[in-house]
Structures are given as structure tokens and as C-alpha cells.
C-alpha positions in Angstrom: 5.9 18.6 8.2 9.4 18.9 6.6 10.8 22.5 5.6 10.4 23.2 2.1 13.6 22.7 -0.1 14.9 24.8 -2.9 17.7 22.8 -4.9 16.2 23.4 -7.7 16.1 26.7 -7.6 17.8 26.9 -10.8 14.6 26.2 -13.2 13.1 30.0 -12.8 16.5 31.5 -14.1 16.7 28.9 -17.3 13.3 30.2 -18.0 14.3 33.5 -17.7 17.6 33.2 -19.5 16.0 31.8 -22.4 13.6 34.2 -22.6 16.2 37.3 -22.2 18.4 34.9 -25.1 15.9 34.3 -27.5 15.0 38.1 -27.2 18.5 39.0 -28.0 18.5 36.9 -31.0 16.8 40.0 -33.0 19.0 42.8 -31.0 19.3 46.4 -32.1 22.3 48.3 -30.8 21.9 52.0 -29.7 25.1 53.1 -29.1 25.4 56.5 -26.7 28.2 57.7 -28.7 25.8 58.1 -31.6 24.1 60.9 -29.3 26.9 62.6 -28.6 27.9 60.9 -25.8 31.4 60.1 -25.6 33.6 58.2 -22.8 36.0 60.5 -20.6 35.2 63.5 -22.0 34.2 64.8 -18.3 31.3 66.2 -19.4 27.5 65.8 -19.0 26.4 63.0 -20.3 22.5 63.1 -18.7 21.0 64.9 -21.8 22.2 62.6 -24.3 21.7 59.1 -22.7 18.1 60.2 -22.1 18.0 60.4 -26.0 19.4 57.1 -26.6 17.1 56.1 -24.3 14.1 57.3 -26.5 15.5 56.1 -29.4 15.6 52.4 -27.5 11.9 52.7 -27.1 11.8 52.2 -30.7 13.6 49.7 -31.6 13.3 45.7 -31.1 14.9 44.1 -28.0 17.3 47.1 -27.8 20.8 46.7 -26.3 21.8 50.5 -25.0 25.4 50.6 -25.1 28.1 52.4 -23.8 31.5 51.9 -24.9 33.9 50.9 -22.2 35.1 54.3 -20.2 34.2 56.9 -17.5 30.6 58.8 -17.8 29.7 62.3 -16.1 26.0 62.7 -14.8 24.4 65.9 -13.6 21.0 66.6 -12.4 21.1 70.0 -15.4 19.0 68.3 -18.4 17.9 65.0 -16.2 14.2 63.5 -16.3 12.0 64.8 -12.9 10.1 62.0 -11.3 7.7 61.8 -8.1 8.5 58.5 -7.7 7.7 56.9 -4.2 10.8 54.7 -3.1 10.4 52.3 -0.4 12.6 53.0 2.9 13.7 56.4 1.2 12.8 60.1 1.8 9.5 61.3 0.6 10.4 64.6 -2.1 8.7 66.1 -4.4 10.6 65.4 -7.4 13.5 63.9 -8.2 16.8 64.1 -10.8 17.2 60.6 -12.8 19.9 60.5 -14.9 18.5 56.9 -16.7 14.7 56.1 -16.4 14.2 53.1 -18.1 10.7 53.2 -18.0 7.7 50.6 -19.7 10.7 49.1 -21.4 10.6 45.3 -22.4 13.8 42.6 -23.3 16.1 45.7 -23.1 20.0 45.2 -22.2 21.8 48.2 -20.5 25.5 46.7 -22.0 28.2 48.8 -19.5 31.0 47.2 -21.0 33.1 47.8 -17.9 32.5 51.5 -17.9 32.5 53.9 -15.0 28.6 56.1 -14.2 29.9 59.0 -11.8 27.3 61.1 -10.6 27.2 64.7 -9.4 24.2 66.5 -6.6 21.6 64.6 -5.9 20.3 62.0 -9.1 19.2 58.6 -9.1 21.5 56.6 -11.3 19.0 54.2 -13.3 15.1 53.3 -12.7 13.2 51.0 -14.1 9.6 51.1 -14.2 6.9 49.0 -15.3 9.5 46.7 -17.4 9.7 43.5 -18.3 12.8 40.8 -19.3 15.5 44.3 -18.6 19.0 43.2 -17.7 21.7 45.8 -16.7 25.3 44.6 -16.5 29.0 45.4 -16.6 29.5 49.0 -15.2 30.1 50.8 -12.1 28.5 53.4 -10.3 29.9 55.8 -8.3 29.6 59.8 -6.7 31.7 62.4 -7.3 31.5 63.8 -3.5 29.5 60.8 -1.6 27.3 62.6 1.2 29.2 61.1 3.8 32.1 62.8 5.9 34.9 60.1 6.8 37.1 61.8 9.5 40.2 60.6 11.7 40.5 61.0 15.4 43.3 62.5 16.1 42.9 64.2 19.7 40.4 63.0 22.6 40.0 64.8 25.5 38.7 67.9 27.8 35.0 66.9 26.5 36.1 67.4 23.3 37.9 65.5 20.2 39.1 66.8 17.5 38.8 64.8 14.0 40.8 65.7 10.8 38.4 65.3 7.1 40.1 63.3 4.6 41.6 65.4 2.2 39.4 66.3 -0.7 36.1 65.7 0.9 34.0 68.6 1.6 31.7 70.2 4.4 31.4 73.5 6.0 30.6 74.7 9.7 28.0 76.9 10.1 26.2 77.6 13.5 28.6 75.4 14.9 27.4 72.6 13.3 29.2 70.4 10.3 27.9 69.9 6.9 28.5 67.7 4.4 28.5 69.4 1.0 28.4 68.7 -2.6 27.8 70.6 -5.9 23.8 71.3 -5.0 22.8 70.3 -1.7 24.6 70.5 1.8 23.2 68.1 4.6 23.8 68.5 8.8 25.6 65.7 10.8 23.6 64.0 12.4 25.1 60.8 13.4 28.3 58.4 13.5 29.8 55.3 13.5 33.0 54.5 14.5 35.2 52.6 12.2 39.0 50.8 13.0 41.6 52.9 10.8 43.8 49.7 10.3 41.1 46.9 9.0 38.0 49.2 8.3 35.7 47.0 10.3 33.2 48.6 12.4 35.0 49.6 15.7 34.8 46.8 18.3 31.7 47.6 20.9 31.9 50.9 19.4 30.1 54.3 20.4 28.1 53.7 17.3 25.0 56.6 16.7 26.8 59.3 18.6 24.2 62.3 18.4 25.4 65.4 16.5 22.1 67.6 17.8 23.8 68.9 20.8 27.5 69.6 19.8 29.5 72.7 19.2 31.7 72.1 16.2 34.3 74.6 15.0 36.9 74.5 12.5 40.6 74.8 14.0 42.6 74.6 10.8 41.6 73.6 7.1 40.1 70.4 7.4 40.5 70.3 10.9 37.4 70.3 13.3 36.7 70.5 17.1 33.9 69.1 18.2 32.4 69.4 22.0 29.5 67.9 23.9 29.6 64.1 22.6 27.8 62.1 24.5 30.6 59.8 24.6 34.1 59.9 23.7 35.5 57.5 20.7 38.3 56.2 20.7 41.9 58.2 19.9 43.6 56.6 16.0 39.9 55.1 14.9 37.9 56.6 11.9 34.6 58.6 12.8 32.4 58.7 9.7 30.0 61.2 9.7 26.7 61.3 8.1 23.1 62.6 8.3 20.3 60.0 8.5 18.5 61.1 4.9 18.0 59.1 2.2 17.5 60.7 -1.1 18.0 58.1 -3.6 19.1 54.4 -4.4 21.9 53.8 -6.7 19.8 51.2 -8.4 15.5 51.3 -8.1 13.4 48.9 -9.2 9.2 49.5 -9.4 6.1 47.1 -10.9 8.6 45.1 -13.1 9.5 41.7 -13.5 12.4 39.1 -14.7 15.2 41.7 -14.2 18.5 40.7 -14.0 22.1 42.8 -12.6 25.2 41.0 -13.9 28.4 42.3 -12.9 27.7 45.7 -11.3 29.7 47.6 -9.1 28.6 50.4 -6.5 30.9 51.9 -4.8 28.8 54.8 -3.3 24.9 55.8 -2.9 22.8 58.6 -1.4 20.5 55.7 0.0 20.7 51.7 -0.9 22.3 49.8 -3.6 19.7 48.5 -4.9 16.2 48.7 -4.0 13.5 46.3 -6.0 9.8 47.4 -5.0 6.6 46.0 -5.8 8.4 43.1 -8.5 9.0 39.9 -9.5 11.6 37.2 -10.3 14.8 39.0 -9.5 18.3 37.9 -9.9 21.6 39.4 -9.2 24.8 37.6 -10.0 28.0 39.6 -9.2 26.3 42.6 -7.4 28.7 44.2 -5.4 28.6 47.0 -3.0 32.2 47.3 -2.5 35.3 50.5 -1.5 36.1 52.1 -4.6 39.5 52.4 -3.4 42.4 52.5 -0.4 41.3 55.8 0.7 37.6 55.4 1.7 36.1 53.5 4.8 32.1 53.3 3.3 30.2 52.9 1.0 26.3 53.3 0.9 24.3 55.4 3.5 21.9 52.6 3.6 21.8 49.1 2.9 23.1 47.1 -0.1 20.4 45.2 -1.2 16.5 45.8 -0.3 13.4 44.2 -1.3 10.4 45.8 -0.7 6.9 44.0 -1.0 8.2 41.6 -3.9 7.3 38.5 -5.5 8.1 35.5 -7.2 12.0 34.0 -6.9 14.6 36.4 -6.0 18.2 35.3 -6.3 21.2 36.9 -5.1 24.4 35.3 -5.9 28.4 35.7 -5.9 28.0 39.4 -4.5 30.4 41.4 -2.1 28.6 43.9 -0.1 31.3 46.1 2.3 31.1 48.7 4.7 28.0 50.1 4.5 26.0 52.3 7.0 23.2 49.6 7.1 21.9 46.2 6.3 23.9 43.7 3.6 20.2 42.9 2.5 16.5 43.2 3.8 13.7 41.6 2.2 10.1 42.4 3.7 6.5 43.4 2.9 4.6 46.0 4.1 1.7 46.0 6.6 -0.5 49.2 6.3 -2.7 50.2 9.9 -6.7 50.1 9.6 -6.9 54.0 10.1 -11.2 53.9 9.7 -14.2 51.3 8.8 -16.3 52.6 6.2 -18.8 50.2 6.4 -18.9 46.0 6.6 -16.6 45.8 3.2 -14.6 48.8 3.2 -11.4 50.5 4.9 -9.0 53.2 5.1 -5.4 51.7 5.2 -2.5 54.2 6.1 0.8 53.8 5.3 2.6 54.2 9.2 6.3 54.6 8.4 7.1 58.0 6.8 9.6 56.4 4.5 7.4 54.1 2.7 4.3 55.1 1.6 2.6 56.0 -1.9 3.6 52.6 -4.0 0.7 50.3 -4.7 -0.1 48.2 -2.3 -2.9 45.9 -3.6 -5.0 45.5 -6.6 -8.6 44.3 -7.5 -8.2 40.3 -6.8 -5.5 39.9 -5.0 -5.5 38.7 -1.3 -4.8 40.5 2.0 -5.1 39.1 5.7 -6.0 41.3 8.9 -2.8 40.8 11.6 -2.9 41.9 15.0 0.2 44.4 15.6 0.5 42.7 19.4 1.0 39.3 17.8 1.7 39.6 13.9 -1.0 36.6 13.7 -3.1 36.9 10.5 -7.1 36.3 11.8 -8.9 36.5 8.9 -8.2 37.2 4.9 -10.2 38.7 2.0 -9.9 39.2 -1.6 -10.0 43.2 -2.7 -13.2 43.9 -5.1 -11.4 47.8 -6.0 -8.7 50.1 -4.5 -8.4 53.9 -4.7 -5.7 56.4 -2.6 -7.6 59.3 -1.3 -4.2 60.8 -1.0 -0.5 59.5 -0.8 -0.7 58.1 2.6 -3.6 56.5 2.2 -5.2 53.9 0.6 -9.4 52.8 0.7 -9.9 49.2 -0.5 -13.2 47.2 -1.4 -13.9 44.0 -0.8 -15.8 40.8 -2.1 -17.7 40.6 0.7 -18.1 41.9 4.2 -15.5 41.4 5.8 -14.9 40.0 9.6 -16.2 41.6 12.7 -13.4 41.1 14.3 -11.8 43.4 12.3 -10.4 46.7 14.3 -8.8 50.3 13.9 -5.3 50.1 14.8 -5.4 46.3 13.2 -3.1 46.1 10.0 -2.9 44.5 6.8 -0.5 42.4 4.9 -0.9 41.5 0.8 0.2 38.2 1.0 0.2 37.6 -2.8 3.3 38.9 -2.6 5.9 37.5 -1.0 8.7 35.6 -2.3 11.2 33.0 -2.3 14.8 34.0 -1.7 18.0 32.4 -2.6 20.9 34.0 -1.3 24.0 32.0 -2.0 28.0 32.2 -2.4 27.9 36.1 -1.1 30.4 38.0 1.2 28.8 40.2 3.1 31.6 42.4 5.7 32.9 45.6 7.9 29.0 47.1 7.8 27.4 48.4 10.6 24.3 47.2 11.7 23.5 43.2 10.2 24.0 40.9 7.4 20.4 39.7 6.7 17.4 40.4 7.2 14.0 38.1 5.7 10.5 38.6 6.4 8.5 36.1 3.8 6.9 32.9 4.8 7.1 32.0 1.2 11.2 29.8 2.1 14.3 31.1 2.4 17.9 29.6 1.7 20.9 31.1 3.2 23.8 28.9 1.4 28.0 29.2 1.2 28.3 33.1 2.4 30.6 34.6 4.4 29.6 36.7 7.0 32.8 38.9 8.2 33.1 41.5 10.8 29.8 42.5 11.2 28.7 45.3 13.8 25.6 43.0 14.3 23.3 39.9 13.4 24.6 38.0 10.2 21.0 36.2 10.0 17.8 38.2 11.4 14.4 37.0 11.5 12.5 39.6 12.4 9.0 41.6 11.2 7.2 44.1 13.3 4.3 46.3 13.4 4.9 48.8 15.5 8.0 50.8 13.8 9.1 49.6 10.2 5.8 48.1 9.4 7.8 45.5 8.2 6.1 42.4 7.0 5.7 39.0 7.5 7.2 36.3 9.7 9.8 33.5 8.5 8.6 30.2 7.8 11.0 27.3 6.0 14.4 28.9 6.2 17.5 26.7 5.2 21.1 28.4 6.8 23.4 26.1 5.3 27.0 25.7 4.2 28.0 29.8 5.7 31.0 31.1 7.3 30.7 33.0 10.4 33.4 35.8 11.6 33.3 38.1 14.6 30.3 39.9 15.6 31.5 42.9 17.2 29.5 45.5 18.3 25.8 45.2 19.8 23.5 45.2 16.6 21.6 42.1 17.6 22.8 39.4 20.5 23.9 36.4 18.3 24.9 35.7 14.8 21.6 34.5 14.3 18.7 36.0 15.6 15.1 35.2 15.4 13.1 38.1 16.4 10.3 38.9 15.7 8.5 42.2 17.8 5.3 40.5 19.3 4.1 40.3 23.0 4.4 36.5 22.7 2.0 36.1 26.3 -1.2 37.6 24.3 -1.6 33.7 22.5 0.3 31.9 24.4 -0.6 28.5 22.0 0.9 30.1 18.7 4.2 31.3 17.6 5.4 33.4 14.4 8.8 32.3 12.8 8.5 28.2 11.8 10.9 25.4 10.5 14.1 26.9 10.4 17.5 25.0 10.2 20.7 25.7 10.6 23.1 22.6 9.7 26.8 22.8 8.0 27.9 26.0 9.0 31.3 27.1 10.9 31.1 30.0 13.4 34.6 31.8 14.5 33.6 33.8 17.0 35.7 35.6 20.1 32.5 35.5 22.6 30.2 32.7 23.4 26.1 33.4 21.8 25.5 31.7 18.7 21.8 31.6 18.4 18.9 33.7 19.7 15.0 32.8 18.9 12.0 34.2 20.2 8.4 32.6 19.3 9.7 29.7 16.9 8.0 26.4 16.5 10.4 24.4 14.5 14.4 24.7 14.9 17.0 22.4 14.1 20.9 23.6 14.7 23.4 20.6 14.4 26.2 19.6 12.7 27.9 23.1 12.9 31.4 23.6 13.6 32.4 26.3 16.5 35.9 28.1 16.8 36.2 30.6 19.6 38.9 33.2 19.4 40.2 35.7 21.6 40.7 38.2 18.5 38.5 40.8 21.0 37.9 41.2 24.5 33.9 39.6 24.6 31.4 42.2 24.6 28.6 39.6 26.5 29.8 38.2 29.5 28.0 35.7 30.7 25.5 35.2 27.9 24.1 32.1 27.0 25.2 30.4 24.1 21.6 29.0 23.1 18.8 32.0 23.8 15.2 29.9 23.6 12.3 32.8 24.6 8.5 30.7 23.7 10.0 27.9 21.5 8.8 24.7 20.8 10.4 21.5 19.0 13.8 22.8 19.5 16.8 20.1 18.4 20.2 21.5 19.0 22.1 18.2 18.0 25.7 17.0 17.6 28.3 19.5 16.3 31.5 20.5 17.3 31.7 22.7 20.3 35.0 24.1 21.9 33.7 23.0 25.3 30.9 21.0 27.1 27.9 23.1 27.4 26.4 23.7 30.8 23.5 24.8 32.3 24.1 28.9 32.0 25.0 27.9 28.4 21.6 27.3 27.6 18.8 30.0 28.7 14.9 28.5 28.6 11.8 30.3 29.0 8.4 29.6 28.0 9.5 26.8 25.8 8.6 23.3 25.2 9.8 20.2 23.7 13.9 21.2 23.9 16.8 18.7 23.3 20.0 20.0 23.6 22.2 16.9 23.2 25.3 18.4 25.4 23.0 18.9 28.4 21.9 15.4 30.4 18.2 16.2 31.3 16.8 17.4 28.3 13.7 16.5 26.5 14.4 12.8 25.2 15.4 12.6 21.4 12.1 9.7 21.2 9.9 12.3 22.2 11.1 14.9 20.1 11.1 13.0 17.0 7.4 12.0 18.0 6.4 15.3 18.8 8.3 17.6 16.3 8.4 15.5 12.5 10.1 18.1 10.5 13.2 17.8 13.2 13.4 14.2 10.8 14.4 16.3 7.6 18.0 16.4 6.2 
């Protein structure tokens, strides 16, 4: 069976389009200044957009507009929420400056503007809407939770880092804190970044442990710190953070056709933008990108996330630099069988204790019991009514009885929602850990990015149950037409990496990622892996173009170019290598039905084609 294909992926956001359009044909402006709100005036401007906000809920297909110029935000007059936010710290309540809540064809018109934000707030939410499209502003913090230091001594079990000027921490109990107007967070980790091109150092000391160190200040702004448990290197950038993740610049909860047009962030107390528990998404000129020369980072998290979503998500022409974390992960969630009830009921639990609470299923809608060894669905049923006994759990009644082989510790995927994804002409560079991540089964098209400096992986395939929770395996994925710079540092053993966590000996017949093919793509890369897959039935990589460089010392020598771990129907065609492969190019186990056209011996191309009929597809 040929992958799926997505060319025409264009007809979901001409629906949408004209839908937002002929919404907009009846607009009502509410203009912030009207509520006292006024550009550049420094001062808070929370209290007042949450009026304008009221009044949009109003009035008909309401455009909320502020006129072009820079905005203040404190938490002091902001809404409180107990929101639950996928991947992000569980609190009480929370500060949001902009809850666009049960709102329906509503534009959020920036006009270029500036949002900075003070303390700990959540920019903008939107909840339970429908056809909302935010575009044309920037978001930014005042004072960023995020230390960026210099090296400037190494030595004696001990270095000594100078903070950029203007940033602010404290040392108490000889430990470092990062401070801001209301909340002050330990160290707790670091990456190492290069001081020249703000890339992740090469095969840096990346995660350095904070919990053991003595840390005093020397001078103003000048720190020692002692009892690393390695030492970075003298000249670089050491950027220091805690691991907490209050908020996302931009959240997204039980909505649907929402569209981001033209939005900067330059800085976030968690993600860019996180979508949970939605549908039909596009964003077109999203960027997560330095706000300018003197910063090295930008988000604490990732830049994009999608959490348990549905429908067509598009993400198009974005940049997405230097942050802490992923360019963009999109997953469901699997919840863990914590008790039986009786023949057509459980207790779920959520495992991970940074995303729990959201709404997993409703009555209707279709799960299927996985085995956490394996991530292989067994059986599915159709959910008769759903309560939450409290916020980590969740008690669901089926249909009918469901299947005996059904077990505590088993988990659960809802598999009415996963989506599509279209992730085209982005840049994605300098960021510590990968590029991309994608868990659906639903098809995926990776087309024209540029994947640049990356600490690790540009493309993962990967889902587990056993840390994350992070749901499902990749089926019909199309890497096509991308640009592929420098891996280098040791998040993930290849540019691309197909990986899912499963003990691939318990069903030794089956695998978990299927039909994936990368064709068209040029990799300029300074050490030799290209491609790693583990438990794939179904990959196709030919017609690629491969540069190697000696812009860094390799990190992997030795290591295979081609990584094949329980793989079947594998056809690594004609491209253009630098070199004839050889047999320590190539590293084989437990896989079947392999050509590799460079290598005599090999599978034959007949039987392949016979065997393997989506290796036909173009």
C-alpha cells in the first residue's frame, strides 16, 4: 500500500479562510484605546484589555484592536485561571493578561505592536472558541526567567561566569536565582551555548547539574561557581535556567479553526505556543526568534507543541531559534489503567505530572488498549460516559464489556484524535535538544525546511509509554524537499531518527512506525549517520544529496551511516553520497527485506518491489 499524500493540503484552509472572510464581512472594531488603553504609555495595560475584551463578547464578529505600539502587562488586575496546560507545571491559579474565552469569528488585530509582560502571566488563552485568528504583534518579557552568563575563568574546580548586564538573580545559600518582579526560581541546569554564532556548543556539557554546587558572588554580576560535574569550555555562553514551566506564551484549549499570522515571540516562561485538545490549526509566520544582538535564547521550552489534537494542523514560513527545547512536538496522550471496576469500566490515570486534568475523552468517541512494552493497540471501544474522580484521574464507561485481555498497568490512547500535519517552508536553528518531533498515525509531511545547527535530531519519530506518555506511532510520513545542517551535540544519533521506546523482541512479527520516505533532501553534515530507525515496516530514502564537512571535529566515530534495528522493506536507493558505502556503513539487526543499492549483496531490487509495494510510490 502506497503512503498517503497530502498535496492538496490546501482545501481545509480555503474552507477556513472563507469562513474567517465572510465572518469579517459584518466586523465591529473594539479598539483598546477606547478603554483607556493607550500605546507606550509604560503602564498597565491588563485591566483595560480585559474590558475590551468583554465588550468583544458583545458584539458581531469582533476585531479587538490595538493600535500599532508597545503594551505593558502585569499580573495586578489580571483574570485567575486553573487551567490545566499540557507539558506545563500544575498550579493552582494562574495570571492571564488576555483570556479569550467561548469567543467565536473574533480577530486579535496587533498591528505590529509590541505585548511585554511582567512576573509570571500567560500572554493570551483561548478557550472553547471557534473561527479566532490572532495576528501581527509580538510578545515579549520584561526579565525572561533565564540567566545567560559568559565564561570567563575555568579552572581549580571552579569557573567563574559574568551575567549579562541588566539581567537579574541573587545568591542565596550559595545557590543562584533567577529573579524577576514577583517570583525568583533556583538554577537548576545549563546548556552551553558558542559566544560567536549562538549555536548550541559543539558536543557540549549540556544539563550540567546545579544541585550540588557552591555559588558565590565575587563582584556585581560576577559569580563563582564550584563542584560542576564538568567543566565548560573558557569564551562560550552558559545559560542558566531552572527546569519549571509556568506558562506558554500562546495556549490553545477545546477550540477549533484558529489561525496565528505574523506573530513574534521572542521569550516565554514555558513554549510558544501550545494547542491542546483542538482542531484545524494553522500558523503562517510564527516565529520564535532573538529579540535582539544581546540575547542567546529564547523560550524555556519548545516553540511549537501539540497536545492531543485533531483535524489538519499547518505550520508554515516560521523561524523558530534558540530555544531550550524542541522546534515542534505534536503527540497524544496515553493515560495507564490504574483499576477495573468491573467488565465495562476503568480508572485511567494521568502518569506524567505535567499533563494531567484536560479532557481526555467524551461519550462516543473511540479509545484503543496499547501495551506499554510494545505500543501495539489490542483491542478498542467506544466510551458510553466519563467522569474525573479527581484531577489525575479519569473513570470511563463503555458500550459494552470490554476485552479480557485488558490489564492494570495497560494504557489508553483516544484515537479520534489525532491529526494530520503539514509543516512546510520553516527554519528551525541553534536550539538544544531536536527539530521535530510527530507522534500521529493520521500522515505527516515534512516539506522545504531548513534544519540548522541543531544540538540534536531534525526529524524524530518517537512515542513511548513509559516517561512522556506520549502518544501514538508514525505512520505515512513524507520528508521531502529539507535542508540539513550540522547536528552537533548528542540529542538523538542521526538527523533523522525513528524511535520509538518499545521492547521490539516481545512481538517479534509487528513493528510500530510505517511507510515513511525520505526523497529530495540535501544533508551537510561534518560526521557520517544520516538515518536511524527502530521497528519500521516501510522506508524509502533515495534521491538525497550528501555533503560532508569538516566544520567540527565528528562527535561519532565510527557510526554507521544507515542504523536499521527490526526493519522490514527497507530501500535506501540511488542518491548522491561523498563516498562508496561499505559494510560498517550500514549496521543490520533483526531486519528483513533491506536493499541498500551502494552495497553488492543486498536484498535484490525484484524482490523488494515484490515484497514491499509502497517502496513503488513516488
Amino acid at each position: 500500500m502506497k503512503p498517503k499524500r497530502f498535496d492538496h493540503c490546501c482545501g481545509w484552509l480555503g474552507i477556513a479562510a472563507t469562513l474567517l472572510i465572510c465572518g469579517m464581512s459584518e466586523a465591529q472594531t473594539v479598539n483598546v484605546r477606547t478603554f483607556g488603553v493607550i500605546a507606550d504609555s509604560h503602564k498597565n495595560a491588563t485591566p483595560g484589555v480585559l474590558t475590551a475584551i468583554e465588550a468583544a463578547k458583545s458584539r458581531r464578529n469582533p476585531v479587538l484592536l490595538f493600535p500599532k505600539g508597545r503594551y505593558d502587562f502585569w499580573p495586578e488586575g489580571a483574570s485567575q485561571r486553573h487551567y490545566f496546560i499540557s507539558n506545563h507545571d500544575a498550579v493552582e491559579s494562574r495570571a492571564v493578561a488576555m483570556p479569550l474565552e467561548g469567543l467565536k469569528n473574533l480577530v486579535l488585530e496587533g498591528s505590529g505592536s509590541m505585548f511585554v509582560f511582567h512576573g509570571l502571566i500567560l500572554p493570551i488563552s483561548i478557550v472553547r472558541g471557534q473561527a479566532i485568528r490572532l495576528r501581527h504583534f509580538s510578545v515579549d518579557y520584561e526579565t525572561p526567567h533565564i540567566l545567560e552568563t559568559k565564561i570567563v575563568r575555568v579552572g581549580d574546580g571552579s569557573i567563574d561566569v559574568r551575567v549579562t548586564p541588566g539581567q537579574k538573580y541573587a545568591i542565596e545559600d550559595h545557590h543562584i536565582y533567577a529573579v524577576a518582579d514577583d517570583w525568583k526560581q533556583r538554577v537548576g541546569t545549563s546548556e552551553e551555548v558558542d559566544a560567536a554564532s549562538k549555536a548550541v556548543a559543539w558536543n557540549t556539557h549540556a544539563n550540567l547539574e546545579f544541585a550540588k554546587t557552591i555559588d558565590t558572588e565575587i563582584s556585581p554580576d560576577l559569580i563563582r561557581i564550584t563542584g560542576l560535574p564538568a567543566e565548560p569550555t573558557l569564551g562560550n555562553m552558559l545559560i542558566l535556567w531552572d527546569r519549571d514551566r509556568p506558562d506558554p506564551a500562546l495556549w490553545i484549549s477545546e477550540s477549533k479553526v484558529i489561525s496565528v499570522i505574523d506573530v513574534n515571540v521572542h521569550s516565554a516562561l514555558g513554549m510558544g505556543f501550545l494547542a491542546q485538545k483542538s482542531e484545524t490549526i494553522h500558523l503562517d509566520g510564527f516565529r520564535v526568534l532573538l529579540k535582539d544582538g544581546a540575547r542567546f535564547t529564547t523560550t524555556s521550552a519548545d516553540a511549537v507543541h501539540f497536545s492531543s489534537c485533531r483535524g489538519r494542523l499547518v505550520i508554515e514560513n516560521g523561524l523558530y531559534e534558540n530555544m531550550l527545547d524542541d522546534g515542534i512536538n505534536v503527540h497524544g496522550t496515553y493515560l495507564r489503567i490504574a483499576e477495573k471496576v468491573s467488565s465495562d469500566t476503568i480508572v485511567l490515570e494521568w502518569p506524567h505530572p505535567q499533563t494531567f486534568g484536560f479532557t481526555f475523552a467524551t461519550p462516543g468517541e473511540h479509545v484503543q488498549f496499547v501495551k506499554p512494552q510494545t505500543l501495539l493497540g489490542y483491542s478498542e471501544g467506544i466510551v458510553k460516559s466519563v467522569s474525573q474522580p479527581d484531577e489525575k484521574h479519569v473513570r470511563i464507561v463503555f458500550d459494552k464489556p470490554f476485552s479480557p485481555r485488558v490489564h492494570v498497568g495497560d494504557v489508553v490512547d483516544n484515537i479520534d484524535w489525532q491529526p494530520t500535519v503539514i509543516y512546510k517552508h520553516n527554519t528551525v536553528r541553534r536550539n538544544r535538544s531536536r527539530g521535530t518531533i510527530f507522534k500521529t498515525p493520521r500522515g505527516v509531511i515534512v516539506d522545504g525546511n531548513t534544519f540548522d545547527h541543531l544540538s540534536g535530531t531534525a526529524v524524530l519519530l518517537a512515542s513511548d509509554a513509559s516517561s512522556w506518555f506520549e502518544s501514538s506511532p508514525a505512520s505515512n510520513v513524507v520528508i521531502r524537499h529539507n535542508r540539513f545542517v550540522d547536528q552537533i551535540s548528542t540529542y538523538g544519533s542521526a538527523p533523522i531518527f525513528i524511535r520509538p521506546t518499545v521492547d521490539t523482541s516481545a512481538e517479534p512479527d509487528t513493528y510500530n512506525v510505517r511507510n515513511v520516505r525520505i526523497e529530495d533532501n540535501d544533508f551537510d553534515v561534518f560526521q557520517k549517520p544520516l538515518v536511524e530507525a527502530i521497528s519500521i515496516d516501510g522506508l524509502v530514502f533515495r534521491h538525497n544529496r550528501v555533503k560532508e564537512n569538516r566544520d567540527y571535529k565528528p562527535i561519532r566515530l565510527g557510526a554507521p551511516v544507515y542504523s536499521l534495528k527490526h526493519a522490514h522493506c527497507v530501500d535506501i536507493g540511488p542518491g548522491q553520497l561523498p563516498r562508496q558505502l561499505n559494510d560498517a556503513d550500514v549496521s543490520k539487526q533483526d531486519s528483513t527485506l533491506v536493499r541498500i543499492e551502494s552495497i553488492a549483496g543486498d536484498t535484490s531490487s525484484a524482490e523488494l518491489l515484490a515484497n514491499c509495494p509502497q517502496s513503488e510510490g513516488k
